[in-house]
Phi, psi and omega in degrees: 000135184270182185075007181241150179274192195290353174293343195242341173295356207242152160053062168235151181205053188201163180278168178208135177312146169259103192301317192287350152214058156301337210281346184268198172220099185280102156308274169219163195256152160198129172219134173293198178287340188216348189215123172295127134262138240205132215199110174268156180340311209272346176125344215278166179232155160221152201220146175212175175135212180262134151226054186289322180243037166069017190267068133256003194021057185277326202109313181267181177214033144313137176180139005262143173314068216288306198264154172287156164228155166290150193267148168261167197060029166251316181299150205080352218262026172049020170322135179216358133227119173276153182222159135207134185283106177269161182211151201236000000 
């Protein structure tokens, strides 16, 4: 499971805290068929997932993304909702 580290990934088929931002205060969540984004009070979004094609707007196309990272070029910007947009 991703957002977990791998000691914690096996046989949960229930939600589970994600350790590496417990600590924040997750507004909302949108999460896809394989990647997640996660949107704290202060504005910041963190992703996590499949980035085979960047849609985590990490910078990179690493993927898969185990741990959340902060999306980089965003801070200050007032983020107040993550989406996410399938294209068919």
């Amino acid at each position: 499971m991703l957002g977990q580290p791998d000691h914690r990934s096996r046989n949960h088929m229930k939600p589970q805290t994600v350790p590496s931002i417990s600590s924040y205060f997750i507004e909302e969540i949108a999460v896809g068929v394989d990647h997640t984004l996660g949107l704290t009070s202060s504005g910041n979004i963190w992703a996590w997932g499949n980035n085979a094609d960047g849609q985590l707007g990490l910078g990179h196309t690493n993927s898969p993304v185990r741990e959340p990272q902060t999306v980089p070029g965003i801070d200050g910007k007032d983020i107040r909702q993550v989406r996410l947009y399938m294209s068919v």
